[in-house]
C-alpha positions in Angstrom: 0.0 0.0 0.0 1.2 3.4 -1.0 1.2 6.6 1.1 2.2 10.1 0.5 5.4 11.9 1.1 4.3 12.9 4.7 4.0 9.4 5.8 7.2 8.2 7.9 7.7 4.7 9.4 10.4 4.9 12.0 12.8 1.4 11.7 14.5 2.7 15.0 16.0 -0.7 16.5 15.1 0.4 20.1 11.5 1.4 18.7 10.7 -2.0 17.0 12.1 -3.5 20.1 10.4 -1.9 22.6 6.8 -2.5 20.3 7.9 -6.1 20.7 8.0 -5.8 24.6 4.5 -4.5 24.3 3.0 -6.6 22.0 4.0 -9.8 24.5 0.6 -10.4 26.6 2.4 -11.2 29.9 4.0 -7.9 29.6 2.5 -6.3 32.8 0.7 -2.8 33.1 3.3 -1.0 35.0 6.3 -2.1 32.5 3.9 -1.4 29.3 3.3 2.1 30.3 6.9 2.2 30.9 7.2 1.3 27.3 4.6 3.5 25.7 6.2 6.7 27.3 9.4 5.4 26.3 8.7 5.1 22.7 6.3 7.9 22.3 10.4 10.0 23.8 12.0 8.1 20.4 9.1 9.1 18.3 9.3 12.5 19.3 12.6 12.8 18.8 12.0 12.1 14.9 8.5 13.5 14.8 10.5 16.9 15.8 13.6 17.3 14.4 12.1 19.6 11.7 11.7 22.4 15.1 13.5 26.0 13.8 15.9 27.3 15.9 17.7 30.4 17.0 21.0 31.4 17.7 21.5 33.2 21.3 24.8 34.5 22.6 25.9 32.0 26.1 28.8 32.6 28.2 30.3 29.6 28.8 33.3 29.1 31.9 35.5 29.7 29.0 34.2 32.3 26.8 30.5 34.0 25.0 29.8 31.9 22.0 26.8 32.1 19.7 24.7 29.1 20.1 21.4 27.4 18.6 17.6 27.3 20.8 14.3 26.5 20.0 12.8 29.6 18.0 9.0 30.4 16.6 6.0 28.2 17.5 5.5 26.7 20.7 4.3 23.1 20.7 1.2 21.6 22.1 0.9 18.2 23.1 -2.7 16.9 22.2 -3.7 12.9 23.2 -6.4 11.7 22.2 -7.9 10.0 25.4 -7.6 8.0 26.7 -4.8 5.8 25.6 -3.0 9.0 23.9 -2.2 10.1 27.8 0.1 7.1 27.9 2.5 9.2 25.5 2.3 12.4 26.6 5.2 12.3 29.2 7.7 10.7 26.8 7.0 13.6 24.4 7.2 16.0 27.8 10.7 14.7 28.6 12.3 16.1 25.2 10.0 19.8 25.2 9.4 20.5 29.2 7.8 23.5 28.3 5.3 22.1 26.2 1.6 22.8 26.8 -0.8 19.9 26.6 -4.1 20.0 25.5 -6.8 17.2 25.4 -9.6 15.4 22.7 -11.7 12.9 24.0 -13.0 10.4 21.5 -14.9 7.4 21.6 -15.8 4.7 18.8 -19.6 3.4 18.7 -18.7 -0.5 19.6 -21.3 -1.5 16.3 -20.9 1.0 13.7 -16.9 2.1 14.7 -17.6 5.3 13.8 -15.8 8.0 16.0 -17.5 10.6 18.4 -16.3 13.6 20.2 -17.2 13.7 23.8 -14.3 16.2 24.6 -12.3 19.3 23.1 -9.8 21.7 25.3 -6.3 23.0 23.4 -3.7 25.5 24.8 -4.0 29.1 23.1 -3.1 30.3 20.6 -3.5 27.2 18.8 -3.1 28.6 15.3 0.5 29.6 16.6 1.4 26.4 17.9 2.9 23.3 16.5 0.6 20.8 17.0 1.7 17.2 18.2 -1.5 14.8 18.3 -0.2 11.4 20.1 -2.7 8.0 19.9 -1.0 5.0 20.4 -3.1 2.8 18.1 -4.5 3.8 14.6 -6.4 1.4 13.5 -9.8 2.2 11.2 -8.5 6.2 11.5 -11.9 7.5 12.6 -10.7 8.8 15.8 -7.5 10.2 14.8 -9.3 12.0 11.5 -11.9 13.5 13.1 -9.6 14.9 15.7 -7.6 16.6 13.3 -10.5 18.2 12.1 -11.3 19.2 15.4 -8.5 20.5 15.9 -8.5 22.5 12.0 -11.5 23.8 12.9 -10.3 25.4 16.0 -7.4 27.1 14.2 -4.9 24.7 14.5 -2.6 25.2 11.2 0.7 23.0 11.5 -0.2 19.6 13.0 2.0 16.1 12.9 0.5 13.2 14.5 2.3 10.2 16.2 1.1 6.9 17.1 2.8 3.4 17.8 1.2 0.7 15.6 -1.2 1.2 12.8 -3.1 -0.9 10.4 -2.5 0.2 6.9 -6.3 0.6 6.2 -6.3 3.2 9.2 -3.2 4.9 8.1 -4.2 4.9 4.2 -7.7 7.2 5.5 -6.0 9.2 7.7 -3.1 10.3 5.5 -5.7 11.1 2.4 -8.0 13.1 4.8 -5.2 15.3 5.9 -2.4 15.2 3.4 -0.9 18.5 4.9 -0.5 16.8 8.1 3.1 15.0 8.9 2.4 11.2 10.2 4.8 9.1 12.3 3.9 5.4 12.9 6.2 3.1 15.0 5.3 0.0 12.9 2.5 -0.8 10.5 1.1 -3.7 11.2 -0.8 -5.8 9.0 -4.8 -5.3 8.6 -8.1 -5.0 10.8 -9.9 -7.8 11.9 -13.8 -7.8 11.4 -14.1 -6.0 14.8 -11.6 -3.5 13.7 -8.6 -4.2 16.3 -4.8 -4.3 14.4 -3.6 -7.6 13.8 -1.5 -8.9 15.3 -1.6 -5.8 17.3 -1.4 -5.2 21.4 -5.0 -5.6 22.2 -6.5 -2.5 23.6 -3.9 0.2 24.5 -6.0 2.3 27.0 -6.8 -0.6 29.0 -3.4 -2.1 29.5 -2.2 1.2 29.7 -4.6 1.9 32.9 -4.6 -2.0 34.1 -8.7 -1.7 33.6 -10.6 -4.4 31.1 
């Protein structure tokens, strides 16, 4: 399946391993949450190497020297709850001063489609680069509609970020929003009739939050 220029899959050997770790069903909730914060820190490492900077004069012990910072937009954070609050600290660990704001989604268990229960983002938003963190895309319902949502509030330069995706997910997504930057830890391989990735991790938000 092919997808547009703005579609990266990151082949990071610490990313694929750690996506193994959580993949493994004995893998326990403390540890997976562990790993989700981890590997949402190596995404966002990738998902944001594009920042601009700014040189500023520093005195070091030995003498002033002209040296690069983060210049221009701020960044906001967004999850999508629940299970996008499991990457939120990763991304918080590279870009302390990040603001985070919040869409709460949910998918109707018979028809999949998305809903939108919940809607808060740091202002200015149309000033802001825009980091939207899921763990799983699977059908892209969620994760479309949120970048809608988050369009329609002003929200100009957006990148979303999730762990595993199924390509029929990723294909939607990426052709809804092909001004939007995508970074997937691993495609996986399709959707099974009740729309979970195969092979997949089984539900992210609950193993995230140890609930069933």
């Amino acid at each position: 399946m092919d997808f547009n220029e703005n579609v990266h899959i990151l082949d990071h050997p610490l990313i694929q391993h750690k996506i193994s770790m959580l993949r493994d069903k004995n893998t326990g909730t403390n540890e997976f949450r562990s790993l989700v914060s981890e590997i949402a820190m190596l995404e966002g490492y990738e998902a944001l190497r594009d920042l601009k900077t700014k040189n500023i004069e520093v005195e070091t012990p030995i003498e002033k020297c002209m040296t690069p910072v983060i210049a221009g937009k701020k960044l906001a954070i967004v999850p999508i709850l629940r299970a996008g609050l499991g990457m939120v600290d990763g991304v918080l660990r590279l870009v302390p001063t990040a603001k985070v704001g919040h869409i709460g989604m949910y998918r109707d268990p018979e028809t999949h489609e998305p809903h939108e229960y919940y809607c808060k983002l740091p202002a200015p938003i149309e000033l802001r680069t825009i980091l939207v963190v899921d763990p799983m895309l699977a059908t892209g319902g969620s994760g479309s509609d949120a970048i809608a949502q988050i369009k329609a509030h002003g929200g100009k330069t957006i990148k979303f970020m999730c762990i595993i995706a199924a390509p029929e997910g990723l294909k939607k997504i990426s052709e809804d929003h092909p001004d939007v930057q995508f970074y997937v830890g691993h495609l996986d391989r399709e959707l099974n009739k009740d729309a979970y990735i195969c092979p997949g991790l089984g539900d992210a938000g609950d193993r995230i939050f140890g609930t069933k």
